[in-house]
N, C-alpha and C positions, 0 to 999 in steps of 0.2 A: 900718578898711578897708585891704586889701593891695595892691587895685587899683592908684591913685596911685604907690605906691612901688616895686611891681613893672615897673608903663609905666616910670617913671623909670629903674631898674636895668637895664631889658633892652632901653628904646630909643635908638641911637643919637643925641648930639646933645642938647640943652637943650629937652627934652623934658617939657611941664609939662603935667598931668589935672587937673581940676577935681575934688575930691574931693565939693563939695558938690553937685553935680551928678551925680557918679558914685552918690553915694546916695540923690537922688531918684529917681534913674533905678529904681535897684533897689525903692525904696518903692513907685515906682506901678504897675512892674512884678509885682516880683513881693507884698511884703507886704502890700500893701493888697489885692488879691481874696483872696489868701488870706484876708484878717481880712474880709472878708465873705463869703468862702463858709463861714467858721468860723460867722459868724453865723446865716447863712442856716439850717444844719446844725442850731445851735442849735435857733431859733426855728420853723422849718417841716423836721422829723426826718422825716416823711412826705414830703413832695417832696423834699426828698436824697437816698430809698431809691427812689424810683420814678425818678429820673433819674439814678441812679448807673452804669445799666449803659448807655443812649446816652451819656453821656458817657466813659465807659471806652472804648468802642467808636471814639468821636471823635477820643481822645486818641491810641490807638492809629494808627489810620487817618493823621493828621493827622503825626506821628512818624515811619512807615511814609516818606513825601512826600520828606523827606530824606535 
């Protein structure tokens, strides 16, 4: 992880990041739906294809916001 050590190099001052926290973070953000919409995908390939295009549409929309 470059996080940690990046905050460190580029914040002024005695600047400390929780590394193992900075990785949860990322796990529950982002790896873990992915590994379950990976599954989802898997296991029900028909409702990934029929909900693929509101969700595209969502993502966009939602994206667009900021």
């Amino acid at each position: 992880m470059t996080i940690p050590t990046t905050v460190a190099l580029l914040m002024p001052g005695n600047v400390a990041a929780d590394a193992l926290g900075i990785a949860w973070l990322v796990f529950a953000v982002q790896l873990a739906p992915l590994a379950v919409g990976l599954a989802v995908d898997v296991r029900f390939g028909s409702l990934t294809n029929r909900l693929y295009s509101p969700m595209q549409r969502l993502s966009n929309y939602s994206c667009s916001l900021f």
